[in-house]
C-alpha positions in Angstrom: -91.3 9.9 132.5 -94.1 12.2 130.9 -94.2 12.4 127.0 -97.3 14.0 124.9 -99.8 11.2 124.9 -99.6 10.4 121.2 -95.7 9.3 121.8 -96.9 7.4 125.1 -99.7 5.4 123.1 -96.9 4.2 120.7 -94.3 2.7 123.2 -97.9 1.2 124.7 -98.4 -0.5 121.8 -94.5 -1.6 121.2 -95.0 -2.6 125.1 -97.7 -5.0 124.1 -96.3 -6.6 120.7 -96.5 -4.1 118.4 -94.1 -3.8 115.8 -95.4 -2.3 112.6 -98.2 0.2 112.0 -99.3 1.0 108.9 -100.9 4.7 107.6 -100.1 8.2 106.8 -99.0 10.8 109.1 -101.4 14.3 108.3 -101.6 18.0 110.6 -104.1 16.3 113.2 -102.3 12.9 114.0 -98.6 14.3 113.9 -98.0 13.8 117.8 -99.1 9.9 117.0 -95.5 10.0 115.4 -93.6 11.3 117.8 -93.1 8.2 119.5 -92.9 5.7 116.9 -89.3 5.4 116.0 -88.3 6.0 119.7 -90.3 3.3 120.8 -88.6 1.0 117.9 -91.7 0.3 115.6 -91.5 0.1 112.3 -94.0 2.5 110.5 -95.5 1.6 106.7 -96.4 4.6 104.8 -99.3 3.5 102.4 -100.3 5.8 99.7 -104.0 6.1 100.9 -105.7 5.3 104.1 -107.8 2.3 102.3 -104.4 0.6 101.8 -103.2 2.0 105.1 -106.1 -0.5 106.3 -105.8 -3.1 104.0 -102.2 -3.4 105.0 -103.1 -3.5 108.7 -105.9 -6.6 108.0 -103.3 -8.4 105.6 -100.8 -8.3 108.5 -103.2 -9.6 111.0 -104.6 -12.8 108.6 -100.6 -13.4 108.3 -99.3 -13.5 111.6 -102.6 -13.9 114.0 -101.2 -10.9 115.8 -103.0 -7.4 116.0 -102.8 -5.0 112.5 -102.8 -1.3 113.8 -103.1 1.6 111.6 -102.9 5.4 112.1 -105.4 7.9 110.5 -106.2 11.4 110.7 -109.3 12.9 111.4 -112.5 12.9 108.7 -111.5 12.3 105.6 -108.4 9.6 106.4 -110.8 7.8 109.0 -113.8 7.8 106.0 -111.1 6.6 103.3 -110.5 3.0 106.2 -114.1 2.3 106.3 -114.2 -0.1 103.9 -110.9 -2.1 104.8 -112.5 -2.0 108.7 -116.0 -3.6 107.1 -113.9 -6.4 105.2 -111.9 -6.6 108.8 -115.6 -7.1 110.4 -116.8 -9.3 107.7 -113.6 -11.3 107.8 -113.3 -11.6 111.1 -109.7 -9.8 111.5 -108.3 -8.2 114.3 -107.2 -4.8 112.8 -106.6 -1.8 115.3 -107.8 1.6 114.1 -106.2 5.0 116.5 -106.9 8.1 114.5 -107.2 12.0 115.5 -110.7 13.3 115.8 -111.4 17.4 116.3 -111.6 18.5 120.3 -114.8 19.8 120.0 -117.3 19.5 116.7 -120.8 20.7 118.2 -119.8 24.5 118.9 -117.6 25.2 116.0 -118.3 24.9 111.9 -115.9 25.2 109.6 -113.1 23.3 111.1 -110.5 21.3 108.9 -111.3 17.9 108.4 -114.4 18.2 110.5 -117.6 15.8 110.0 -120.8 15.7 111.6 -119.8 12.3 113.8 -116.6 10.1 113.3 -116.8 8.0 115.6 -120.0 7.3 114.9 -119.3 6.3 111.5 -116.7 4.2 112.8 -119.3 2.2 115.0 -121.4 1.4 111.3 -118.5 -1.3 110.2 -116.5 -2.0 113.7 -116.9 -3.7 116.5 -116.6 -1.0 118.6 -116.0 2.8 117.9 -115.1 5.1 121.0 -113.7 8.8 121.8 -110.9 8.4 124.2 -111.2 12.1 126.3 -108.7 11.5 128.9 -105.1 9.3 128.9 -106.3 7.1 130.8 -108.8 6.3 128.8 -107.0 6.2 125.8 -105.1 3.6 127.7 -108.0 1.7 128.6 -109.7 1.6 125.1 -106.1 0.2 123.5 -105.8 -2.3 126.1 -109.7 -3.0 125.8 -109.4 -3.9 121.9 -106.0 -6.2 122.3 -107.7 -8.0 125.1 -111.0 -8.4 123.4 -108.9 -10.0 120.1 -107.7 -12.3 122.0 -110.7 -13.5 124.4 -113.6 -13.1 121.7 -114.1 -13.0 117.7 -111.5 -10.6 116.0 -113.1 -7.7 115.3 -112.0 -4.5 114.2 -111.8 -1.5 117.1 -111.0 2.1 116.4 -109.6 4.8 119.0 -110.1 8.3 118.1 -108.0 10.9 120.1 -108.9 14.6 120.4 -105.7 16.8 118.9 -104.8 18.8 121.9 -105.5 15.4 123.9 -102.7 13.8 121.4 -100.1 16.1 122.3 -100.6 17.0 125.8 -98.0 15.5 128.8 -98.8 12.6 130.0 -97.6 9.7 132.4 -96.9 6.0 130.5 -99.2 3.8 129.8 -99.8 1.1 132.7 -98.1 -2.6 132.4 -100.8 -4.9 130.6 -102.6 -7.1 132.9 -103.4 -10.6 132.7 -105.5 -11.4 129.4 -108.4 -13.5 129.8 -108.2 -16.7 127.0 -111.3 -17.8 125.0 -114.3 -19.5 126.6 -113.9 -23.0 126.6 -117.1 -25.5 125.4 -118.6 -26.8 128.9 -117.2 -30.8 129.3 -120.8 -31.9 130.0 -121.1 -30.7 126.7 -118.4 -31.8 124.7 -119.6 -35.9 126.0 -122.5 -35.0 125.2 -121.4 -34.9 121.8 -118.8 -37.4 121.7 -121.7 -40.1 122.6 -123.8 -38.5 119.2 -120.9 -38.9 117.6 -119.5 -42.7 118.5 -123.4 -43.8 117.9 -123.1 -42.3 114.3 -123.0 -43.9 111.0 -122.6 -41.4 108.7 -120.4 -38.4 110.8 -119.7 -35.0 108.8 -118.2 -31.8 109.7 -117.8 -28.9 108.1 -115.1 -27.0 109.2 -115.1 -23.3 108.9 -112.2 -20.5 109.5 -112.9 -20.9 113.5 -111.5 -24.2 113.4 -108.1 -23.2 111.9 -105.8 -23.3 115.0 -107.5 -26.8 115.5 -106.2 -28.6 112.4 -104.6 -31.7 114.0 -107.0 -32.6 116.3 -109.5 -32.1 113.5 -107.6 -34.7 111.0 -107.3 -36.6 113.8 -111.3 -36.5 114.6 -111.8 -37.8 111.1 -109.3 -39.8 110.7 -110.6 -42.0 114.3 -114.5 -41.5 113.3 -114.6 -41.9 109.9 -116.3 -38.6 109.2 -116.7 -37.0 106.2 -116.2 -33.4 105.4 -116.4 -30.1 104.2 -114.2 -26.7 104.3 -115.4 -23.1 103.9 -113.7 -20.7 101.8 -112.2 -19.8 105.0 -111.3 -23.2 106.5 -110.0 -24.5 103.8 -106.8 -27.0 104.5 -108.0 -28.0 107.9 -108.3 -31.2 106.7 -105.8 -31.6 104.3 -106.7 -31.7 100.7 -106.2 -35.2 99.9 -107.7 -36.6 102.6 -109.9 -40.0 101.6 -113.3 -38.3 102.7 -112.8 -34.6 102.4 -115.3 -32.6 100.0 -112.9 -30.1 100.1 -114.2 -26.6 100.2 -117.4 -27.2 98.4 -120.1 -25.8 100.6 -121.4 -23.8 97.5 -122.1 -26.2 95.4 -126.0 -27.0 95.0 -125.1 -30.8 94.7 -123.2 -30.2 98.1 -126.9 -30.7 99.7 -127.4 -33.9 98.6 -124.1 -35.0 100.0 -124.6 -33.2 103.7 -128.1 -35.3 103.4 -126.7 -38.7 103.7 -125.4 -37.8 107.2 -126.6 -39.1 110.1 -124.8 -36.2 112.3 -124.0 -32.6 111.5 -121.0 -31.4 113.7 -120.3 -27.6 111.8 -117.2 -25.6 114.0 -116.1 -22.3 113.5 -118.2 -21.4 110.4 -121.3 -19.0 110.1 -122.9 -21.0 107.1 -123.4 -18.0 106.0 -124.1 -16.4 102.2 -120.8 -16.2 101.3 -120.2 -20.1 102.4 -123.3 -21.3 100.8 -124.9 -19.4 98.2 -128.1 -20.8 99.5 -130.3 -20.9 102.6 -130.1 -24.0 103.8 -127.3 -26.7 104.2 -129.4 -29.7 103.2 -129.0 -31.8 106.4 -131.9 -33.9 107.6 -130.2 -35.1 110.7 -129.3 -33.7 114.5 -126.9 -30.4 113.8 -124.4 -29.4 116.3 -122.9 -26.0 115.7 -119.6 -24.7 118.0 -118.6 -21.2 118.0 -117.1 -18.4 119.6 -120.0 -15.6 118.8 -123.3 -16.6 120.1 -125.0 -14.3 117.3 -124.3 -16.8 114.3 -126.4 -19.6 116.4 -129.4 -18.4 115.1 -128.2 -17.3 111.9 -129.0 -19.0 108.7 -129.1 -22.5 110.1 -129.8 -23.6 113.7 -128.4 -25.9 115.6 -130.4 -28.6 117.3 -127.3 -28.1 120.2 -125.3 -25.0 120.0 -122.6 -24.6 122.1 -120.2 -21.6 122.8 -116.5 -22.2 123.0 -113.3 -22.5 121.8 -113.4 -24.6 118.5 -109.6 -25.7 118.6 -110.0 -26.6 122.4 -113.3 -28.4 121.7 -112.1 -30.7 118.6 -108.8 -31.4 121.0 -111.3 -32.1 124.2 -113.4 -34.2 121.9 -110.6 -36.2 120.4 -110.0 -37.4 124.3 -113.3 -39.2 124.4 -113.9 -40.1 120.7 -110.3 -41.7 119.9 -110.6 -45.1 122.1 -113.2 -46.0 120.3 -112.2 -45.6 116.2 -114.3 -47.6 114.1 -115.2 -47.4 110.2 -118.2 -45.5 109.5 -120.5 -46.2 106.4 -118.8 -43.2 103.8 -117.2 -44.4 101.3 -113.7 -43.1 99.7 -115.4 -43.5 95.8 -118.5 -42.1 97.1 -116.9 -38.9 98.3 -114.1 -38.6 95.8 -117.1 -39.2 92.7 -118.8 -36.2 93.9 -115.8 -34.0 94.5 -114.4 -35.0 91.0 -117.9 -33.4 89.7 -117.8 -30.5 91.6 -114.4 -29.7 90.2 -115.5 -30.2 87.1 -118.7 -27.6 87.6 -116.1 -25.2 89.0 -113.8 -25.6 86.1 -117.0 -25.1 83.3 -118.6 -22.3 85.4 -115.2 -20.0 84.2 -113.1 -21.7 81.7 -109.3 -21.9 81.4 -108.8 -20.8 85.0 -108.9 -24.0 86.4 -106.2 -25.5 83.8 -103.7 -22.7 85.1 -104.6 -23.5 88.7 -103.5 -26.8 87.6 -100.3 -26.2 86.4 -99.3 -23.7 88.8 -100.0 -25.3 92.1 -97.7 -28.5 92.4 -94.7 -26.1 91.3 -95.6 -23.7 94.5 -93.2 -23.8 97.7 -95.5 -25.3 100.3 -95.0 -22.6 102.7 -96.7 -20.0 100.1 -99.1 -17.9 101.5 -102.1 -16.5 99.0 -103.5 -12.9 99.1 -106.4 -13.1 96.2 -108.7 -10.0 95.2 -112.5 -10.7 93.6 -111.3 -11.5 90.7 -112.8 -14.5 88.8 -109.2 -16.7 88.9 -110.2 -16.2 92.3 -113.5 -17.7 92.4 -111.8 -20.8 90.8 -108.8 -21.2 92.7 -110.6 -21.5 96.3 -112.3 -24.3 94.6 -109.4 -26.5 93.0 -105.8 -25.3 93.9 -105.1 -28.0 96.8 -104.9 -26.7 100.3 -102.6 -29.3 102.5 -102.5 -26.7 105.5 -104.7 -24.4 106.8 -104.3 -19.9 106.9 -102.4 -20.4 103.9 -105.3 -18.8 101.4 -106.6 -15.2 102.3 -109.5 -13.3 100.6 -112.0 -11.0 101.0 -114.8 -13.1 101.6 -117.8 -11.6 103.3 -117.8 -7.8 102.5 -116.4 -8.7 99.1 -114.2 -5.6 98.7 -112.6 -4.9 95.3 -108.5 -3.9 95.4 -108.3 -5.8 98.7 -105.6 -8.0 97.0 -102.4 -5.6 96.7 -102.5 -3.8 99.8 -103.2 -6.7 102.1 -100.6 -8.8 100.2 -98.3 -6.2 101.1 -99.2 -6.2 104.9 -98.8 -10.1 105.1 -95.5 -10.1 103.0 -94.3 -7.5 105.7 -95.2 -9.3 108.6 -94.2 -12.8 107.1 -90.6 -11.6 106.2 -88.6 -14.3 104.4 -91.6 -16.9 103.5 -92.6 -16.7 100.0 -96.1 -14.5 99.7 -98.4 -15.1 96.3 -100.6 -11.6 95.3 -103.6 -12.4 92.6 -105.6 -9.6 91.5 -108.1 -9.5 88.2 -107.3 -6.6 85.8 -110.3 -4.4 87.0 -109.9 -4.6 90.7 -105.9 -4.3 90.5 -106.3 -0.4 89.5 -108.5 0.0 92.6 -105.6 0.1 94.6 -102.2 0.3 92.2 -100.9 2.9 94.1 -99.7 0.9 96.7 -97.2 -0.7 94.6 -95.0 1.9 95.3 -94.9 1.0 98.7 -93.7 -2.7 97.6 -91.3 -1.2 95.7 -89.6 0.7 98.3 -89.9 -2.4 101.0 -88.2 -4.1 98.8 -90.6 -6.9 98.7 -90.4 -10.1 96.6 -93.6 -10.1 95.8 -95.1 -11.7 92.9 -98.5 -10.5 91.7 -100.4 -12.3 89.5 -102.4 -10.2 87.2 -105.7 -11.9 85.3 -106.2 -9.6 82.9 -109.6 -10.7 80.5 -110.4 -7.0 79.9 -113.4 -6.7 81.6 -115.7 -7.3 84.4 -116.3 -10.7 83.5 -117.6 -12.0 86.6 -120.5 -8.8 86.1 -121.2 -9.7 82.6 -121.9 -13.4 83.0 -124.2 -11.9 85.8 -125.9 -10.0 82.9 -126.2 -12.6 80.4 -127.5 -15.1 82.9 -129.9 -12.4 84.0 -130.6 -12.1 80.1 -129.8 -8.1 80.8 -128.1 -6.8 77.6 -124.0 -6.7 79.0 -122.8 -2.9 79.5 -120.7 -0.4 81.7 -118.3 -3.9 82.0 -115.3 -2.7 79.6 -112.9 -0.4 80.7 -109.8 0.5 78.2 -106.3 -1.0 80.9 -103.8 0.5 80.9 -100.3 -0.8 79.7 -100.0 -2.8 83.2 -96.2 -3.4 82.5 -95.5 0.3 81.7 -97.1 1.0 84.7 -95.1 -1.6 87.1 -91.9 -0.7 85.4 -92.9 2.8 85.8 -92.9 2.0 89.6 -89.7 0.5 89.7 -91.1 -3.0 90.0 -90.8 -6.2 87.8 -92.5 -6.7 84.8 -93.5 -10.0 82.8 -95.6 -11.4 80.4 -95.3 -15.1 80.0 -96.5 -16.5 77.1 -96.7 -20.5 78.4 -97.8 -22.2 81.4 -94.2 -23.3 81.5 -93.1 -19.3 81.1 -95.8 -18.6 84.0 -94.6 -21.0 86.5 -90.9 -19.7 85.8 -92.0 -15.7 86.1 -94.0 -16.4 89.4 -90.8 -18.9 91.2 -88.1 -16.2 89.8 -90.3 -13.4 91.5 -90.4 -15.0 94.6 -86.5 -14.3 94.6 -86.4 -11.0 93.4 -85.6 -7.9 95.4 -88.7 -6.3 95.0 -92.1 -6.9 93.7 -92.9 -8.1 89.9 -96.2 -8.1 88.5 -97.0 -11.2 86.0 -99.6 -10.0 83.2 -101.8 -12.9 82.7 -104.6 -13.5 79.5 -106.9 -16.1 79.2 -105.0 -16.5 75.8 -102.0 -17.9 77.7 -103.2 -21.9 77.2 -102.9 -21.0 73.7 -99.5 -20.9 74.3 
């Protein structure tokens, strides 16, 4: 029954859902794959630890299940820091196990040796800890998987000393019962039902908490006659076309005369933070109630006159019990709502022009199941604005840590773990080459992947910065590269439509193709 732990930790992980880890096999983490294909996973080989990562937090957004990645020791643990800061920005549950040196205080000189690796693991994740034993090996693995499911996804890492890694040792204990998350106390939740039957004006924002509780959100609206708003992250909760939705418009400055006219602020599952805002404050003048899961965003940016801890799926379904018997009309107005939503389209669609007329014809030819992987790119910045969401977790980005090149890889781990249902990539000319390499790994997957590629030769987004910050623009052209040598050169697709029409055609077709095809989009294309 003994194997070398490293092969022991792999059918652990296989024991509890596992099925595909992402990374890079190196001297230090070799016994790591000695178990995988025994234990039937299937392993991703990326083409650097960043999109080892990326991969890992892409397959976790997709599927709501664990992304795991394995790293070596130093360097390959340094290159996932950044994917593991967007993974703790965005909230994802990505599993780091990586090698780390026996022994780093007596000894200089060592290969891959730095001064503290876990510690620089603890700088961007939740939690960064030296397993020294087995069993605690064990323990840590089974801590993390637990914790994704009972508290806000985080990343972990798991660093295992080398000799530790390939020493005998017994299997990994059966899991245990996992604790659910905490559930909003029902004192609590009527408490808030009578605010909310005694309102006039009700309006929730609804952030990327409140995803798994889409239907008894529309539902809550629907009954109430609430307004409301999305976050980036939260956007289709309430489906797009809904009569009072603002859609996700948080960031708009005339979003605060809007949230003013409410007499009740009900905001679930969102931090209101920066990256949702753009501002400091949200602009209500009336009572706020904010639900989430991590106590640490209640005081945050906005407080809540009642902040309670819970569940936000359970709470909007527990709230819909006492709130539904008694529907009524409230005093929003469809015109009202849909007036200032048509000029905040509008602002979105003058802030970067052109974008917002591809969006357009793009969208309504898209299979509904698509999912979206987008990189900071300015189509981007456009798109979360006006392409209609009518479900929710269908639209992924890398909100918070804002991490350029995020789009490929993490594409690549949701198409992976999505199988068969059609996957979108976008990426902005600049930020595409910060991760190009991993095309190859599309390639050999296989995947039909098509990857939208906004190409306006520059840093755009950084010059407009410049000009509005009357700084003379510079260091924002780089000379591309021919980007369909380079796909072809790969062995994926290549196209260059010349027409809306052409782009709609490239983008369907490479949903069907057997492997990945990037579309080379200018702003010159509405010439077309």
């Amino acid at each position: 029954m003994q194997k070398p732990l490293g092969a022991q930790i792999s059918h652990m992980l296989k024991d509890r859902g596992t099925d595909v880890i992402f990374g890079i096999p190196g001297v230090h983490n070799v016994e790591m794959y000695r178990g995988i294909e025994e234990a039937g996973i299937t392993h991703v080989l990326a083409r650097h630890e960043q999109g080892a990562s990326f991969m890992a937090d892409g397959y976790a957004r997709a599927t709501g299940r664990p992304g795991v990645c394995y790293l070596i020791t130093g360097p390959g643990f340094l290159n996932a820091l950044t994917p593991l800061g967007q993974a703790w920005s965005d909230s994802s549950s990505v599993l780091a196990i990586c090698s780390c040196l026996d022994e780093a205080a007596g000894r200089r000189g060592q290969l891959h040796q730095m001064r503290d690796q876990a510690g620089a693991g603890a700088a961007v994740c939740d939690w960064s800890e030296v397993a020294l034993s087995a069993e605690a090996a064990y323990q840590l693995v089974d801590r993390a998987l637990v914790e994704f499911g009972a508290a806000r996804k985080r990343p972990k890492a798991v660093h295992v000393p080398i000799s530790l890694a390939g020493s005998l040792a017994d299997p990994a204990p059966e899991a245990g019962m996992a604790p659910g998350l905490p559930h909003v106390r029902p004192e609590d939740v009527a408490a808030v039902a009578e605010w909310l039957i005694g309102a006039q004006r009700p309006l929730f924002v609804f952030g990327g908490g409140a995803v798994g509780g889409s239907w008894p959100a529309r539902q809550l609206v629907a009954c109430t006659g609430a307004a409301s708003f999305q976050s980036y992250a939260g956007r289709g909760v309430i489906a797009d076309d809904a009569p009072l939705s603002y859609g996700a418009t948080l960031s708009r400055p005339g979003s605060v005369d809007e949230v003013a006219k409410a007499d009740l602020v009900i905001v679930v599952g969102c931090e209101l933070a920066e990256v949702d805002l753009w501002r400091t404050e949200l602009g209500h003048q009336a009572p706020l109630v904010r639900v989430d899961i991590d106590p640490a965003v209640m005081n945050e940016t906005v407080r809540p006159d009642l902040a309670l801890l819970g569940d936000a799926a359970q709470f909007l379904s527990d709230l819909l019990d006492l709130v539904e018997p008694h529907a009524r009309r409230s005093k929003w107005s469809k015109s009202e709502v849909q007036a200032a939503r048509t000029r905040f389209r509008t602002e979105a669609a003058a802030d970067r022009p052109g974008i917002a007329e591809v969006c357009a014809a793009l969208a309504p030819e898209m299979p509904g199941e698509m999912r979206v992987f987008s990189d900071m790119t300015q189509f981007a910045y456009v798109a979360k604005e006006v392409w209609p969401m009518a479900e929710p977790n269908r639209w992924f980005h890398p909100s918070g840590f804002g991490t350029l090149g995020w789009g490929l890889p993490a594409a690549i781990g949701g198409k992976v773990g999505l199988g068969d249902e059609p996957v979108l990539c976008i990426a902005g000319d600049y930020g595409f080459q910060y991760t190009l390499p991993e095309l190859g790994v599309a390639v050999e997957l296989g995947l039909s992947l098509p990857i939208l590629l906004w190409d306006n030769g520059k840093l755009k987004e950084i010059e407009d910065s410049m000009v509005a910050s009357q700084i003379a623009p510079n260091a924002v052209v780089a000379r591309n590269p021919d980007f369909l040598a380079l796909a072809r050169a790969y062995g994926a697709g290549a196209e260059a439509p010349g027409s809306l029409e052409e782009l709609t055609r490239a983008v369907l077709d490479a949903f069907e193709a057997d492997g990945p095809t990037v579309i080379h989009v200018t702003p010159e294309i509405l010439l077309g």
